[in-house]
C-alpha positions, -999 to +999 in steps of 0.1 A: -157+097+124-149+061+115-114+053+120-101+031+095-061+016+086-050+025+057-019+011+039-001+042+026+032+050+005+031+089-005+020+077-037-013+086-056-028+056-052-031+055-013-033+094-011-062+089-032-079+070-015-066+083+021-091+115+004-117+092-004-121+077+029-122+114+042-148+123+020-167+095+031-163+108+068-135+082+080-108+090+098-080+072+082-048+060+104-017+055+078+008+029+080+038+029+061+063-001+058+096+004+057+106-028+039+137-019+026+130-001-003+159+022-017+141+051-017+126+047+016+127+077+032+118+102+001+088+078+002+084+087+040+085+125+035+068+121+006+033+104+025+037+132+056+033+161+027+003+148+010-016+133+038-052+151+043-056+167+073-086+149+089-062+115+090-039+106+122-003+110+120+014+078+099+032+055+118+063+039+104+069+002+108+101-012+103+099-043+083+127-046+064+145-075+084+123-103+063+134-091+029+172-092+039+188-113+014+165-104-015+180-095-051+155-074-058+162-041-073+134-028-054+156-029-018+191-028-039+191+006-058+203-003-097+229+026-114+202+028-142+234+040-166+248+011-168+225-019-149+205-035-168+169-041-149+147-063-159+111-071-146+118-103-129+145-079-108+122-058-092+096-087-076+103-086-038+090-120-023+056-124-013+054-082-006+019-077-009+006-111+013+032-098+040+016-066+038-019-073+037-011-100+075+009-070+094-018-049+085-041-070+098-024-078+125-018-041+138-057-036+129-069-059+157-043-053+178-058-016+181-093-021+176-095-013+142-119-041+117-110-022+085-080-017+067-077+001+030-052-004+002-045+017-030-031-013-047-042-010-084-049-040-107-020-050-125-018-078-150+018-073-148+041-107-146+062-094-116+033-073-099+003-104-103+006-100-066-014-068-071-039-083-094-076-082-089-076-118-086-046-118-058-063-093-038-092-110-041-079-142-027-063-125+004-103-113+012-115-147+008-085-161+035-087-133+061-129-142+062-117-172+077-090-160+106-105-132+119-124-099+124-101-078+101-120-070+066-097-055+036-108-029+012-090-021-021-112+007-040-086+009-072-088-030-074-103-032-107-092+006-118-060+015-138-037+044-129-056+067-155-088+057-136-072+070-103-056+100-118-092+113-128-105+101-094-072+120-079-081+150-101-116+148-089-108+149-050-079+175-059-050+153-043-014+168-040 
């Protein structure tokens, strides 16, 4: 089997496609950044539960130092009673590009030339960093520093589009 990185949160996006890559006989090695995120460690649990069984253990990486500082409601956990949260108050600084290099990074450091995402396109304001057009940038940049080559199946999809795929595959 093909062993493959794979950029993984618990959620149904990278569990989808963590099945996906299975399917496709890969052997998928999660990574899960701990940037800071409030709800970190249900997040954690969350990705060892619903992890097929044909991919390696996730490792943890401890990011969270960069993003000290940031305002975003993202790392700072709002009291949804009475905060009022707006969009521009969840955007954490340059998340996605940081993402995308450590990956990378971690790929070649172990011998790995591919590295997945589940990141969906949004057309969102505060989440453009997950666009089609983002992700396609950061594939355009890493052609030109080094072996590492980034995949994001769901790139051009919607959630409902990975639901079905997710019903398909019967994710958790």
């Amino acid at each position: 089997m093909k062993r493959v990185l794979l950029l993984a949160s618990g959620g149904l996006d990278s569990t989808t496609v963590a099945y996906q890559l299975v399917e496709k006989g890969c052997f998928p090695q999660p990574i899960f950044f701990d940037y800071g995120q409030h709800c970190v460690e249900t997040e954690w649990e969350r990705l060892l539960e619903v992890m097929p069984a044909h991919a390696e253990a996730p490792e943890r990486i401890d990011i969270s130092g960069v993003f000290k500082g940031s305002k975003s409601r993202l790392l700072n956990e709002a009291d949804l009673w009475s905060d009022s949260v707006s969009d521009d108050d969840l955007y954490v600084p340059y998340r996605t590009m940081f993402f995308f290099s450590a990956a990378a990074a971690r790929a070649q450091s172990v011998g790995v030339s591919e590295v997945y995402t589940g990141f969906i396109n949004s057309n969102h304001a505060k989440e453009i960093d997950c666009s089609a057009d983002f992700l396609n940038g950061l594939d355009a940049l890493t052609e030109n520093i080094g072996s590492v080559r980034f995949s994001s199946p769901f790139r051009y999809s919607s959630k409902a589009d990975v639901a079905l795929e997710a019903l398909r595959l019967n994710v958790p």
